[in-house]
ZADO-117480 format. One record per residue: x, y, z of N, C-alpha, C in turn; residue in one letter. Coordinates in steps of 0.001 Angstrom, whole numbers, plus 500000, padded with zeros to 6 digits. Layout:
XYZXYZXYZA;...
# end
This chain:
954897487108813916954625485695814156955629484838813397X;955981483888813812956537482907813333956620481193813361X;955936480473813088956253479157813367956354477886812314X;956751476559812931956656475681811391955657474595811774X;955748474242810499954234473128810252954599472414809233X;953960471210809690954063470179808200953474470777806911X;953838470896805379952983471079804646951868470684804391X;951949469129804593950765468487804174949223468709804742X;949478468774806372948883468969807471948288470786807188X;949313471824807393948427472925806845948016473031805756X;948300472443804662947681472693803030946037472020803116X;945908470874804182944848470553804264943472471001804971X;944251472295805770943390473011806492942834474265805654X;943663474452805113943560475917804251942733475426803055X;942621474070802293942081473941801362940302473741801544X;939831473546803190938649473426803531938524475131803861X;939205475314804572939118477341805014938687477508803637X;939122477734802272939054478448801258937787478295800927X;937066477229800901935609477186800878934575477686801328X;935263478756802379934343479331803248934804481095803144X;935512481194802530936264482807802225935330482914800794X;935522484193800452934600484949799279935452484425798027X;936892484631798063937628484168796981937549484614795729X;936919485958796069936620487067794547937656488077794829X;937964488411795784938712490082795624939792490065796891X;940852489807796285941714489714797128942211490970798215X;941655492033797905941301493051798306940854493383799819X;939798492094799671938627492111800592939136491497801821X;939357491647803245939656491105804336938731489720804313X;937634489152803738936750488308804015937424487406802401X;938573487704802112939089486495801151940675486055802018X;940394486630802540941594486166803610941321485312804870X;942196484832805096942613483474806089943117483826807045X;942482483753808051943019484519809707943924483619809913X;945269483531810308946382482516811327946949483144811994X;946218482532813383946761482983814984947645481993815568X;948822482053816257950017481198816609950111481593817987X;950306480817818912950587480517820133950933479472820998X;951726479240821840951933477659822488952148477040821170X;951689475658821166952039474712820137950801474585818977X;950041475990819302949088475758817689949152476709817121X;948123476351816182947843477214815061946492477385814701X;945488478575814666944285478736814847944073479140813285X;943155478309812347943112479159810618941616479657810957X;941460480591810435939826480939810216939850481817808802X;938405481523808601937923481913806962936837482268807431X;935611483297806656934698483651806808934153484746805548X;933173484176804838932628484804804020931366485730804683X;931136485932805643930355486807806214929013486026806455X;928456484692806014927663484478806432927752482700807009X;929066481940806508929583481012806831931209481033807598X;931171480258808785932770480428809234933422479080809283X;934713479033809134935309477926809483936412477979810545X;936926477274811248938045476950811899938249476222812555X;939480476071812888940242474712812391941399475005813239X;942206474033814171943066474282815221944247472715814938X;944912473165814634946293472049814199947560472564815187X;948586471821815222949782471357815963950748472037815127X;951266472819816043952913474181815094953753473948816515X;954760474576815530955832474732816312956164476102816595X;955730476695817603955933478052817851956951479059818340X;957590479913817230958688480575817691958668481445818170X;957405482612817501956962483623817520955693484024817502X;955111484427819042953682484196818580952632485135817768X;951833485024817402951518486293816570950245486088815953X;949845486767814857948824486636813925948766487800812776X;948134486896812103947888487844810512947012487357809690X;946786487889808200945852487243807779946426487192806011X;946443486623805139946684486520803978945442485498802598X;945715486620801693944993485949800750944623484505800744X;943776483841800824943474482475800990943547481551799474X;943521482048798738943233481327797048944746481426796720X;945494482513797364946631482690796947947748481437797636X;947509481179799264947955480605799742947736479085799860X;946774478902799465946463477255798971946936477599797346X;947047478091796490947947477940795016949415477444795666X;949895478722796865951220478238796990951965476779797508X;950833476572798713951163475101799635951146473790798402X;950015474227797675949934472825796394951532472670795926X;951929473609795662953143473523794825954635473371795759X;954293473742797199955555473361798191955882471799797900X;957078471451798486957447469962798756957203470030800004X;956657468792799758956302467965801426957703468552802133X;957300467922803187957932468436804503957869469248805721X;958459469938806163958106471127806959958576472341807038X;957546473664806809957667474633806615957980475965807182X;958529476561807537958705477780808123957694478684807968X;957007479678808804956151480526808494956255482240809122X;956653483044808635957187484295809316956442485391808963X;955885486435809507955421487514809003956295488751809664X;956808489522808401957382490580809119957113492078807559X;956898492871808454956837494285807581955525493916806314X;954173493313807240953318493322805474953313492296804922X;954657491290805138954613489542804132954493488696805078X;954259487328804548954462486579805201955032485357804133X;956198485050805045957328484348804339957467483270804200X;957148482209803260956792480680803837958199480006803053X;958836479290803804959935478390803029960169477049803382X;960878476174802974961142474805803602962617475167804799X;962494473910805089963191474169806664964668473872806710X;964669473207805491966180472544805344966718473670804762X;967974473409805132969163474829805019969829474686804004X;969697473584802712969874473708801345968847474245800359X;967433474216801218966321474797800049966944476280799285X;966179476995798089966341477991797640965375478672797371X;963410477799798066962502478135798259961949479278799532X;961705480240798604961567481460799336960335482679798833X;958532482372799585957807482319799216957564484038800150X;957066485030799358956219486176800273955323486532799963X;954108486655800802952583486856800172952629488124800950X;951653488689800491951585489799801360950389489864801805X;950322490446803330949535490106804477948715491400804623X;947464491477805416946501492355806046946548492283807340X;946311493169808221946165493266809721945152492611810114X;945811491936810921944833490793811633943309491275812792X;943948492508813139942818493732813779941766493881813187X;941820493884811729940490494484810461939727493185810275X;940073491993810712939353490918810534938020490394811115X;936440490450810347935569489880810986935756489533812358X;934691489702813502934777488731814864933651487504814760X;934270486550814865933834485512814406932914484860815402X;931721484725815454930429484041816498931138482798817539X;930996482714818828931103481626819608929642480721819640X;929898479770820404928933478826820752928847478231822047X;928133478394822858928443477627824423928357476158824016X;929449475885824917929685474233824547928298473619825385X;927396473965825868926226473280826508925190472602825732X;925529473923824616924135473941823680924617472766822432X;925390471902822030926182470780821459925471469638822016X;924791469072820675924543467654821055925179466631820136X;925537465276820148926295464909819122925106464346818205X;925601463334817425924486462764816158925980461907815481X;925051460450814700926093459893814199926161460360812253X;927625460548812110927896461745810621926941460387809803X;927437459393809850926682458583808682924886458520808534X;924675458803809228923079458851809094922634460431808684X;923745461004809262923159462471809406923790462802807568X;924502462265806836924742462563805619923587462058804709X;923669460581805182922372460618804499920957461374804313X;920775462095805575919744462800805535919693464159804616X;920905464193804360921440465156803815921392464812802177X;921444463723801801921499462991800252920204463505799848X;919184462626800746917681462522800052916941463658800437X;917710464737800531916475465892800994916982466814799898X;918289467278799980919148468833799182918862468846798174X;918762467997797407918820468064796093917094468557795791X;916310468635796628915120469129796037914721470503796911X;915864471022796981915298472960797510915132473266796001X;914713474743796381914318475419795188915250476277794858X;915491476480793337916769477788793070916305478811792963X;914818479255793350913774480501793354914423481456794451X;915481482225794092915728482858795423915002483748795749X;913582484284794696912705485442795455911480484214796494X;911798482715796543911203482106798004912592482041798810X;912672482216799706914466482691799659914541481131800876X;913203480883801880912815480150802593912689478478801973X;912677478478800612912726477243800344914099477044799565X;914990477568799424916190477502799120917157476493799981X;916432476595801627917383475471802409916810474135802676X;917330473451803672916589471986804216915897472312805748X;914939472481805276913994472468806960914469471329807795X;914877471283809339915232470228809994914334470704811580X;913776469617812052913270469946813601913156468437813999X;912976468515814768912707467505816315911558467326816086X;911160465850815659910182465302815753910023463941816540X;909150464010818113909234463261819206910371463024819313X;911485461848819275912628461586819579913460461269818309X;913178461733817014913534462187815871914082463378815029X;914514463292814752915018464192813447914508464136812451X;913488465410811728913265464962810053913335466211809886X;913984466308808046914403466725807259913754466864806074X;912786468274805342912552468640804573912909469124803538X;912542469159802415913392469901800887912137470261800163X;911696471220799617910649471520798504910744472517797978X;910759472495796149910581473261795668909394474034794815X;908444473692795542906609473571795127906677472923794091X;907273471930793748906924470803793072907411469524793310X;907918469450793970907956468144794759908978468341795837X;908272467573796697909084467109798646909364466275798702X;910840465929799150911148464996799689911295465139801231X;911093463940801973910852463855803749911687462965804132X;912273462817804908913226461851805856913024462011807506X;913104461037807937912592460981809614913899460104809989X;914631460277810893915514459077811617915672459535813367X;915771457869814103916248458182815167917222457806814868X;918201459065815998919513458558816247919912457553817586X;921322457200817832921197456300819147921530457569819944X;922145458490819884922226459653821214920519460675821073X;921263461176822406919775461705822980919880462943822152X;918467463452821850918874464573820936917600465675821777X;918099466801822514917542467861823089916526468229822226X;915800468956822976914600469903822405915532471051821371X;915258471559820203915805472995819291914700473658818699X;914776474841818723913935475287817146914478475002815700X;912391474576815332913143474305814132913942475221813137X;914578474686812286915339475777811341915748475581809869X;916269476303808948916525476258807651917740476343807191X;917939475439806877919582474977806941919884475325805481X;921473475944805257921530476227803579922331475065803352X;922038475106801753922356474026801066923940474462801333X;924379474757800703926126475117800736926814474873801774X;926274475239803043926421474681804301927073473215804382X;925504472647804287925616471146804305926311470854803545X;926621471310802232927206470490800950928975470631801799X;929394471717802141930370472020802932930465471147803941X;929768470842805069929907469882806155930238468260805615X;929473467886804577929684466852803478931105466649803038X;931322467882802718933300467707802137933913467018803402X;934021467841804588935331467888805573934645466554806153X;933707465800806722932884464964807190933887463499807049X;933735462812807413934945461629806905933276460209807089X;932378460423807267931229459602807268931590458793807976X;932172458479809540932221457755810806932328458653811650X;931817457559812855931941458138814056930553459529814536X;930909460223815245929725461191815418930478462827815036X;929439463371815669929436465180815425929305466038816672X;929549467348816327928452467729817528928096468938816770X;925983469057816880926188470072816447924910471483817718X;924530472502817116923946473602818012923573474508817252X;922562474716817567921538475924817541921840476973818060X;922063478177817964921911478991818692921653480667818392X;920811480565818332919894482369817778919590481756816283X;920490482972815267920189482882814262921193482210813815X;922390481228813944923435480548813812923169478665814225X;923621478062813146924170476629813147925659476449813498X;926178475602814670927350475573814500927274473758814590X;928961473738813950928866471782813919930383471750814378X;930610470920815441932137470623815314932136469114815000X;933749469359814113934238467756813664935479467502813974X;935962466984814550937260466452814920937867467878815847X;939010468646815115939440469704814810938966470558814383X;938189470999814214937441471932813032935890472017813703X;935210473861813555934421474088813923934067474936812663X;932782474798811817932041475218811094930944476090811794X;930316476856810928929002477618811206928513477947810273X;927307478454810419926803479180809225925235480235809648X;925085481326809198923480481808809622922160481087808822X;921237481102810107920064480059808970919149481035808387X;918937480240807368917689480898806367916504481542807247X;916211482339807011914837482681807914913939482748806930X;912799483404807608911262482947807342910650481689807146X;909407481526807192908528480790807490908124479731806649X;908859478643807417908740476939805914907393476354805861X;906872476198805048905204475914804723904765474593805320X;903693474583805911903346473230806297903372471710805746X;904739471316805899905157470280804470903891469343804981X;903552469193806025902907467848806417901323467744805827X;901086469069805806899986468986804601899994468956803211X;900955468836802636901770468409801736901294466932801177X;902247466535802342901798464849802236900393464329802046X;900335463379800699898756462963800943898407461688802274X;897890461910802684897474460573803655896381459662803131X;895708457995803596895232457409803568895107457325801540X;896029456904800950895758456907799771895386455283799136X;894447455475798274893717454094797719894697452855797121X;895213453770796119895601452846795078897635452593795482X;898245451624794967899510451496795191900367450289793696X;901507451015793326901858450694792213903571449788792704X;904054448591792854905148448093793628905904447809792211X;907050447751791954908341447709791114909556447667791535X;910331447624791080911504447091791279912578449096790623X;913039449286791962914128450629791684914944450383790301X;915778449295790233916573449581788729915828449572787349X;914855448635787140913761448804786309913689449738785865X;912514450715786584912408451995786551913295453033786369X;914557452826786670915497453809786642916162453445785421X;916268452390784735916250452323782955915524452614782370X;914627452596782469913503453133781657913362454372781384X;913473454735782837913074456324782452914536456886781896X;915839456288782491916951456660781122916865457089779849X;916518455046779029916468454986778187915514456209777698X;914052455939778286912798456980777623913280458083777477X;914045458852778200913789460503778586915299460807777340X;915599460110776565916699460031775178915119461262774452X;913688460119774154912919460711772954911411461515773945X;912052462575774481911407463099775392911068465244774863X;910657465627775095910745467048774598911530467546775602X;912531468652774938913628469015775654912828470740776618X;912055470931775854911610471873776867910273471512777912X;909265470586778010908372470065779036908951468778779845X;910169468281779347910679466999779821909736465874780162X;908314466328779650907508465124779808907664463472779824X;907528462856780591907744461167780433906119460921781035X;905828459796780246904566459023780252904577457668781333X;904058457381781878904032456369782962902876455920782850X;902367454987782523900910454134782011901139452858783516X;899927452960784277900180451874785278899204450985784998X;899683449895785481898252448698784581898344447446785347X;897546446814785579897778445286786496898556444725785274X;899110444434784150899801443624783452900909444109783211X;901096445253783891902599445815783965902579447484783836X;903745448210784029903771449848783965904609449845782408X;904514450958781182904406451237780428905238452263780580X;906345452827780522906967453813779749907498454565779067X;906595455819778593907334456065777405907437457541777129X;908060457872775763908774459506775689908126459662774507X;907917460850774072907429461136772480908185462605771986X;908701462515771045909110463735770690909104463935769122X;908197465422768745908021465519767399908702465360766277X;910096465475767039911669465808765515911674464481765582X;911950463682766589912740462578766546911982461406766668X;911276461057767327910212459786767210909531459593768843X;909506457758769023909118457849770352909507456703771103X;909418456383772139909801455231772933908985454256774041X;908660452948773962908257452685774886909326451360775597X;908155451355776961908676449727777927908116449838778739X;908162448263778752906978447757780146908110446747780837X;907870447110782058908430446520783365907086445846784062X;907643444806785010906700444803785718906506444969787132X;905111444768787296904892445440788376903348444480789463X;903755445142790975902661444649791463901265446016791566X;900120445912790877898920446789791251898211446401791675X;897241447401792558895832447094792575894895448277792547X;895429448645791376894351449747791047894049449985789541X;893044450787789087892573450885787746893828451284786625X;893750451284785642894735452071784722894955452874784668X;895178453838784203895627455203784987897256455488783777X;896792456685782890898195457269782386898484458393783390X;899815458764783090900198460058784614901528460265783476X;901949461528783547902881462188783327903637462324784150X;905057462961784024905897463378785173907137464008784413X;907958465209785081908594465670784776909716464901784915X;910858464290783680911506463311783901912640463609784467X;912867465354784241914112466270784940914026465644786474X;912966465714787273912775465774788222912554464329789355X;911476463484787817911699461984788675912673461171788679X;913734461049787624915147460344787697915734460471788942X;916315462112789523917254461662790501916419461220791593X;915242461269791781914232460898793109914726459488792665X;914333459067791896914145457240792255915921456988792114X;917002457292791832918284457220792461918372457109793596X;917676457823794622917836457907796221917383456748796870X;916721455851795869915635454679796889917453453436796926X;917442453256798120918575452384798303918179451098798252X;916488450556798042915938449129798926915655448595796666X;915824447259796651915121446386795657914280447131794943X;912817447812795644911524447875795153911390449257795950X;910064449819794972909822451113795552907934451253794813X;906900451782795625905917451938795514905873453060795353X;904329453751794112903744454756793952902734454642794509X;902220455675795460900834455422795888900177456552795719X;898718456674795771898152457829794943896725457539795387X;895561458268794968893804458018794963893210458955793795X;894072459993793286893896460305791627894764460726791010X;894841459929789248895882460385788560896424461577788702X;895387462693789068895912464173788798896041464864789990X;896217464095791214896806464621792435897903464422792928X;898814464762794028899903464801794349900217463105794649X;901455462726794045901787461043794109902843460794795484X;903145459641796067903767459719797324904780458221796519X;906086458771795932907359457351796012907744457314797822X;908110455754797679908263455237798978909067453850798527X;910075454021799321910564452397799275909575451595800458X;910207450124799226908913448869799782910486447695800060X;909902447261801429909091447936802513909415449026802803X;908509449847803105908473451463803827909939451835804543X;910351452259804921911401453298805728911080454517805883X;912037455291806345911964456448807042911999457554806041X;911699457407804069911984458146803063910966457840802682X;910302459560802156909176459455801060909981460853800362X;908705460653799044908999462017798145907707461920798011X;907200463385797393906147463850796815905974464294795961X;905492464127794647905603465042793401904222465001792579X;903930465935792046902528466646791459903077466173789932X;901866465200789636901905465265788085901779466344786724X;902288466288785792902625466649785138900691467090784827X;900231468600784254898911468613783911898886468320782234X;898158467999781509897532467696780051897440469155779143X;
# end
């Protein structure tokens, strides 16, 4: 094979590929970077065996061909090329990368694997592709990930549950101690799917290459997610087994409701969680019609309070909460104000931005 390419243009393909290769053992055909050349492209693929990438860019083709080379090795090298455009040759085992101008003295050989021994990488019928717009669909992605569980013997709550709800999309996260939920319509039509369990790494991956405009397209199909973006087609296999009935989860018809203001609260529990115990992360939350109360106590060091205020209409009520856990939740509320609602201190609490939207969380107080 042989052809040339801008540096800039392939260094940028290879640096998303590498994210998706094993990148432990150069050894391994699955840390290597498939490049297939023909006509005027260039096909990269990466695949760690349970995520794929690829990615189809504009070459200049001399020689058509394919091979595959270390991927960690070959994004070290492109960082350090000069811009411009590159030559790319494989012959006897290397593959030879140099600049194009006939004064360079840059003269790069990696050495290559047979492109034959390489993973076969899953298709997707283009039928089964529906689009979705990236900016909503990231967000859904903000307020859910961050609350899977790192329990990999639940191996099922490790991802983001996503299904079709009526002409919706919602998006689950729980790590049996607190859920977060998201519901959105989109403006395109979105087909019937099974639901499924999306991995975090995945998404966090779709997040990188994503440019947050415009739309997607993505598909279901068996035990595989695929998403295309621009140029570039991702995949990944979904989590299996069986995601717990989040919706009983949720408390419904609850009595009491606590209204505040998001930055408030999100100083407080800052400041507080300074004189907090480093192993229960306990924070104190006192709710009161003359205002909410928070504070930290810790034996070495002392203790902390503050009162914000607030709208109630319910009795007093102290409640604990794990402060590890409620900080980044109330980060996610994007609106002024955000409500606690509840019907006993020592049952599961429901945050909600006020007014309501399409985001709740759920989290179980802290026990005595």
């Amino acid at each position: 094979m042989k052809f040339n390419c801008q540096c800039q243009k392939i260094r940028q393909e290879i640096e998303y590929a590498r994210n998706f290769s094993t990148q432990k053992n150069s050894l391994s055909i699955s840390s290597n970077v498939l490049l297939e050349n023909s006509g005027d492209t260039l096909v990269i693929t990466t695949t760690d065996g349970k995520m794929t990438f690829v990615s189809t860019i504009e070459v200049s083709t001399i020689i058509p061909g394919s091979t595959t080379v270390f991927c960690d090795k070959l994004m070290e090298v492109l960082k350090n090329m000069p811009e411009g455009e590159l030559e790319f040759s494989d012959d006897d085992g290397r593959l030879t990368i140099r600049p194009t101008g006939d004064d360079s003295n840059i003269n790069i050989n990696l050495k290559t694997m047979d492109a034959s021994k390489y993973p076969e990488i899953k298709n997707c019928p283009d039928d089964l592709f529906f689009s979705l717009t990236q900016k909503e669909f990231i967000e859904m992605i903000d307020k859910t990930a961050f609350a899977v569980s790192e329990d990999t013997t639940r191996f099922f709550l490790t991802g983001v549950y996503m299904e079709k709800k009526e002409d919706r999309i919602a998006m689950v996260a729980t790590d049996g101690r607190r859920l977060a939920f998201i519901s959105k319509a989109f403006e395109q039509e979105i087909p019937s799917f099974t639901p499924v369990i999306l991995p975090v790494k995945f998404l966090q991956q779709f997040k990188s290459i994503s440019t947050g405009e415009g739309v997607f397209s993505i598909a279901i199909n068996g035990d595989t997610v695929f998403i295309k973006l621009a140029n570039r087609v991702i995949s990944s296999l979904l989590i299996g087994g069986n995601y717990p009935n989040y919706e009983r989860v949720i408390p419904k018809n609850l009595q009491y409701s606590c209204k505040m203001k998001v930055s408030d609260m999100e100083m407080a529990l800052s400041l507080n969680a300074v004189l907090i115990e480093t192993n229960s992360r306990r924070i104190f939350i006192d709710l009161n019609q003359e205002g909410v109360m928070v504070s930290g106590e810790n034996n070495e060091f002392g203790d902390s309070k503050q009162i914000i205020q607030c709208e109630y209409n319910g009795p007093s009520a102290k409640i604990s909460f794990n402060c590890q856990l409620l900080l980044p939740t109330i980060k996610k509320f994007e609106s002024e104000f955000f409500k606690i609602s509840y019907t006993s201190p020592t049952a599961a609490m429901v945050f909600s931005p006020e007014p309501d939207d399409d985001y709740l969380f759920v989290m179980m107080p802290m026990q005595s």
